[in-house]
SEKELUM-595245 format. One record per residue: residue number from 1; x negated, y, z negated of N, C-alpha, C in turn. Coordinates in pm, whole numbers, plus 50000, padded with zeros to 5 digits. Example, Ala and Ser with C-alpha at 12.3 -4.5 7.8 and 13.67 -1.06 7.14 Angstrom:
> 1 48681 49431 49220 48770 49550 49220 48680 49670 49220;
> 2 48715 49775 49292 48633 49894 49286 48710 50003 49213;
END
This chain:
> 1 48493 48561 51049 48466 48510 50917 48557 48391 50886;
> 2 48678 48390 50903 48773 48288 50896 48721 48176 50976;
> 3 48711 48195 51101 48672 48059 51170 48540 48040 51142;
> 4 48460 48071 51042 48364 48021 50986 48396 47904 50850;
> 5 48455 47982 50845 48485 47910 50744 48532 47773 50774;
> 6 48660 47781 50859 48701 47642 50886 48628 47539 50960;
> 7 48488 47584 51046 48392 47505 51100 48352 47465 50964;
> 8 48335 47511 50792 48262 47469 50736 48369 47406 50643;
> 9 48452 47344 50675 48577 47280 50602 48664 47346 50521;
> 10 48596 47436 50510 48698 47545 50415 48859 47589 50456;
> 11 48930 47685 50379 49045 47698 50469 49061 47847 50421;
> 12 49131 47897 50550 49141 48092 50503 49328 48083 50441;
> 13 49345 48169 50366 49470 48240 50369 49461 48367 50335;
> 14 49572 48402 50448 49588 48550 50442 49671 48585 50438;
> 15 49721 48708 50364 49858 48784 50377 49892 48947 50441;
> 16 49952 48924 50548 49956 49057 50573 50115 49151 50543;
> 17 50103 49252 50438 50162 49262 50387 50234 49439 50473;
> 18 50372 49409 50488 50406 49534 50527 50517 49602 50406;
> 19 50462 49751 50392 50587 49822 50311 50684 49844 50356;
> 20 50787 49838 50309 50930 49935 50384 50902 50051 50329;
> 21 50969 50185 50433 50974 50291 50410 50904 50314 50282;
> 22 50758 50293 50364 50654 50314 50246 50679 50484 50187;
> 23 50659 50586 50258 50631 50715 50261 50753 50742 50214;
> 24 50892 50688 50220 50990 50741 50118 50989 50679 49979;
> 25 50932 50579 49953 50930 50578 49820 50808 50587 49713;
> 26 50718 50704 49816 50618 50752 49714 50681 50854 49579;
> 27 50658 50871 49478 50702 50953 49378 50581 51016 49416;
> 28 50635 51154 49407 50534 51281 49407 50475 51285 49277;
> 29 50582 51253 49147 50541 51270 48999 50393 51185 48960;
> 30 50443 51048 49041 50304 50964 49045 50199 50983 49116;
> 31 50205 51035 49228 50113 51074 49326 50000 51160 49239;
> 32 50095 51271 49202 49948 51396 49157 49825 51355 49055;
> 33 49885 51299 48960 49746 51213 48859 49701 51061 48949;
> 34 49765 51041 49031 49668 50921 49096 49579 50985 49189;
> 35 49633 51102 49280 49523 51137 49375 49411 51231 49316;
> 36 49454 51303 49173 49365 51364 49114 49251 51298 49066;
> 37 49283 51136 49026 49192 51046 48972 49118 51004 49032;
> 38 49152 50975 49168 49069 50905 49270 49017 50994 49361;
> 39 48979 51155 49321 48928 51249 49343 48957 51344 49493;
> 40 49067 51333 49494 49147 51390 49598 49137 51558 49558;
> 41 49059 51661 49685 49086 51738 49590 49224 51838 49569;
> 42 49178 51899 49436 49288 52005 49405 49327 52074 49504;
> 43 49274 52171 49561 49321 52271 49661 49425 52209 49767;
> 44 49387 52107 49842 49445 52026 49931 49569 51987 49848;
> 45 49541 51911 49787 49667 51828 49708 49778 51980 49699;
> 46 49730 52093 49609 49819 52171 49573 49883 52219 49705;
> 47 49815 52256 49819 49871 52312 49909 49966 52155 49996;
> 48 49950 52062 50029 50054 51915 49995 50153 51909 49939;
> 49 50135 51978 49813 50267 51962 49735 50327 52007 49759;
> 50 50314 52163 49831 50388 52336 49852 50453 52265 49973;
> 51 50450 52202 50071 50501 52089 50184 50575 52009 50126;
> 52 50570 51903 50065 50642 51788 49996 50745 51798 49921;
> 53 50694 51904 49838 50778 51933 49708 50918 52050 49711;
> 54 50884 52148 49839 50961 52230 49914 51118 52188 49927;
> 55 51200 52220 49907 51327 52172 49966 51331 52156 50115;
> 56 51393 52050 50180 51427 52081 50348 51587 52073 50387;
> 57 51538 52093 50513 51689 52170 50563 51685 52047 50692;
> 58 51815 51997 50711 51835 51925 50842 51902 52015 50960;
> 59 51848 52043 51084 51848 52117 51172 51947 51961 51276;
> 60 52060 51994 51355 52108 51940 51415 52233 52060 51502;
> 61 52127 52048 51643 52185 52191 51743 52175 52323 51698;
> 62 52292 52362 51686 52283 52502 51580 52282 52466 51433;
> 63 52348 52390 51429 52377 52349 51258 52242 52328 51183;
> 64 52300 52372 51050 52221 52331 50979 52213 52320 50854;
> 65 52172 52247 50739 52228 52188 50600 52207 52285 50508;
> 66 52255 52256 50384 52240 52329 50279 52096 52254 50252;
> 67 51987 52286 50164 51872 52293 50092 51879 52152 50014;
> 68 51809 52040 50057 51796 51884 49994 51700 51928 49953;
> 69 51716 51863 49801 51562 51889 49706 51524 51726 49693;
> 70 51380 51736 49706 51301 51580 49763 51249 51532 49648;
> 71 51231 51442 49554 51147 51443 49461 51069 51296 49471;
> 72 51127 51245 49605 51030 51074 49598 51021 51099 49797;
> 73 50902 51126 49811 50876 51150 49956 50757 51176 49996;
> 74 50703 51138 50070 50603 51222 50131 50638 51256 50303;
> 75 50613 51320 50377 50691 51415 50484 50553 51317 50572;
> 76 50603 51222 50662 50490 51130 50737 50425 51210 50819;
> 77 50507 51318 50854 50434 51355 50998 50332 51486 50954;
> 78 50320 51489 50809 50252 51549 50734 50054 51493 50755;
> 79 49988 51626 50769 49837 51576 50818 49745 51541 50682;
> 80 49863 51563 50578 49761 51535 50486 49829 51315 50400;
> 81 49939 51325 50491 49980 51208 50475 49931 51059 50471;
> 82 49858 51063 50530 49792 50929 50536 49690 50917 50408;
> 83 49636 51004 50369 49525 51099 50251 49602 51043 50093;
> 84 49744 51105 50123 49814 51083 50024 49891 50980 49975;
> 85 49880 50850 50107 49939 50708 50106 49830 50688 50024;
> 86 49720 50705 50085 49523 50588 50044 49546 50632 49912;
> 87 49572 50751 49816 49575 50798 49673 49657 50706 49603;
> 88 49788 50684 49677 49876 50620 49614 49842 50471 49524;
> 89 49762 50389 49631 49735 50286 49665 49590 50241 49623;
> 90 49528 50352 49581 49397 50305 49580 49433 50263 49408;
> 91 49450 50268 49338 49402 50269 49178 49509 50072 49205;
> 92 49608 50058 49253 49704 49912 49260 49556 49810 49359;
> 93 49541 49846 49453 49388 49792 49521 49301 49716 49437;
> 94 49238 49859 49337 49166 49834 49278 49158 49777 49207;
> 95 49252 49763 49101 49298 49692 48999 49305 49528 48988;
> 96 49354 49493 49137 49386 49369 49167 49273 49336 49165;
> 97 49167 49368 49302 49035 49343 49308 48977 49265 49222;
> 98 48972 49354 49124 48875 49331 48968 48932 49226 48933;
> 99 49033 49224 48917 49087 49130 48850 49101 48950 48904;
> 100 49056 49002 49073 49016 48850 49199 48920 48906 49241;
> 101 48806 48926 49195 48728 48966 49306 48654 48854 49418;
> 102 48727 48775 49413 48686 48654 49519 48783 48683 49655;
> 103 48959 48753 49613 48975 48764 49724 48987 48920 49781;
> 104 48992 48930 49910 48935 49042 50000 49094 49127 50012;
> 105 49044 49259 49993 49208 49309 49997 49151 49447 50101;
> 106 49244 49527 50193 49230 49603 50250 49349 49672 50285;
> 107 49360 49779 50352 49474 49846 50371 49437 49984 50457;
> 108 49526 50004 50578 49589 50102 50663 49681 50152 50621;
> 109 49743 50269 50556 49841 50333 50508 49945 50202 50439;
> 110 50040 50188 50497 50137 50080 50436 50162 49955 50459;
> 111 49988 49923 50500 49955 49760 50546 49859 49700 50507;
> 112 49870 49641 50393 49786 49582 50336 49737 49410 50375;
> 113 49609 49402 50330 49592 49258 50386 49525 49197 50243;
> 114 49548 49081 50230 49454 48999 50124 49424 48845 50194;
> 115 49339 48835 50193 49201 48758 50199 49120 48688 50149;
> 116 49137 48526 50163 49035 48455 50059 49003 48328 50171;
> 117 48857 48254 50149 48852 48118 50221 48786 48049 50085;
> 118 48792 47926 50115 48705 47874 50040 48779 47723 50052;
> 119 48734 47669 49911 48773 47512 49888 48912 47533 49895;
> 120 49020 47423 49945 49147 47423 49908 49234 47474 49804;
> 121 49193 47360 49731 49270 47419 49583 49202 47509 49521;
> 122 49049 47594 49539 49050 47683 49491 49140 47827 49564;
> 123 49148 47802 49682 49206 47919 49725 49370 47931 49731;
> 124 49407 47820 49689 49558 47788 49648 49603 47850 49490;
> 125 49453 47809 49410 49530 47845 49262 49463 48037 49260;
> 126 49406 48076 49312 49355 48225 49282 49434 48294 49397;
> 127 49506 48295 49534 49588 48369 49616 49677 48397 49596;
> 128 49737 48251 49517 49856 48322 49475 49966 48373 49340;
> 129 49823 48352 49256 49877 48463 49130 49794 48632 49177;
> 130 49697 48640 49263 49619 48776 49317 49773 48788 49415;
> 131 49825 48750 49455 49974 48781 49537 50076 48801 49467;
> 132 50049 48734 49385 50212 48791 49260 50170 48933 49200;
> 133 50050 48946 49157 49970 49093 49080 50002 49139 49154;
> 134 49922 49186 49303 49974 49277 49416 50132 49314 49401;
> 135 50238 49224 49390 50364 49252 49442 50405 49327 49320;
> 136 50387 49278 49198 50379 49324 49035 50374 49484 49053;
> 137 50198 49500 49103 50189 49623 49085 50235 49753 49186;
> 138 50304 49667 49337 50383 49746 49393 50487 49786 49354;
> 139 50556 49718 49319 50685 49729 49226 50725 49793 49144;
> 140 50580 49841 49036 50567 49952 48944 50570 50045 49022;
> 141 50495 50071 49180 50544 50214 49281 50657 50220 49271;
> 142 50768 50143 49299 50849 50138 49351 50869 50081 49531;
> 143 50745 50002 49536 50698 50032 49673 50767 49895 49691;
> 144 50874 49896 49842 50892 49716 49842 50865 49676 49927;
> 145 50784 49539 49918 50758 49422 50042 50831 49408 50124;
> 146 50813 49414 50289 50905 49419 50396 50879 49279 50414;
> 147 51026 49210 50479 51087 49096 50506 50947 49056 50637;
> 148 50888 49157 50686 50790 49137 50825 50666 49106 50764;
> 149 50682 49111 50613 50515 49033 50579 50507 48916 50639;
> 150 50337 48864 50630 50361 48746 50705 50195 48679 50610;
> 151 50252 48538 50637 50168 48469 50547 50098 48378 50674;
> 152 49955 48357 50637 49873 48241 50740 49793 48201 50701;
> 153 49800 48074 50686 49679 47954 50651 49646 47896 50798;
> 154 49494 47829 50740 49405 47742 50812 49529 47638 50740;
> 155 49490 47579 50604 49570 47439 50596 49687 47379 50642;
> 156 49694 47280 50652 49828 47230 50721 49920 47243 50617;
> 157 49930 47247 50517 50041 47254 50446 50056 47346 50299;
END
């Protein structure tokens, strides 16, 4: 699609956006009314939480810790984890969307991409206030932009 575009003079930019320690700075508090909204169901979620919400113990040889209580986590190697990133994330997605729906946004757990071609300066003045919203509304997660995002244009400059 991109190199369509630029056969047709147009120019792409894209951002591919990585979280840091996405999965530690999910809030569980936020999680449950976002995945409830975006119709995640109950049963699952509740039995998720009984995992998440659990105190854990660090096991090292014999040793082992007193009882850490978790309250911003989700446990990655958890099967309902990836389920519970897409919840996180879907209602900040969406939001943006609507609000650009010219440019293209997508996402793999804590990798998001946004997406636009078109005329120059149109895709200069709508990418990157739809890129400031995105970062805006990560931020309200608590979720932060890793230094490994990476930005790419067709244009030369």
């Amino acid at each position: 699609m991109d190199e369509l575009a630029v056969l047709e003079q147009d120019v792409t930019f894209t951002i591919y956006y990585d979280l840091a320690k996405f999965y530690d700075h999910i809030s569980i508090k936020k999680l449950i009314p976002k995945a409830l909204l975006s119709g995640y169901p109950i049963k699952l979620l509740a039995i998720g939480m009984l995992a998440h919400a659990s105190p854990v113990r660090i096991r090292v040889f014999k040793s082992l810790s007193k009882a850490i209580h978790v309250s911003t986590s989700v446990r990655a190697g958890c099967t309902q984890a990836n389920s519970m990133a897409r919840a996180t994330l879907h209602d900040v997605l969406h939001k943006v969307h609507l609000e650009y729906p010219s440019v293209r946004h997508w996402s793999h757990v804590d990798d998001i991409v946004q997406n636009m071609s078109g005329a120059p300066a149109r895709v200069q003045g709508t990418m990157y206030p739809a890129a400031r919203e995105l970062i805006e509304r990560l931020d309200d997660l608590a979720q932060e932009v890793s230094v490994t995002t990476v930005f790419v244009s067709s244009a030369p400059n």
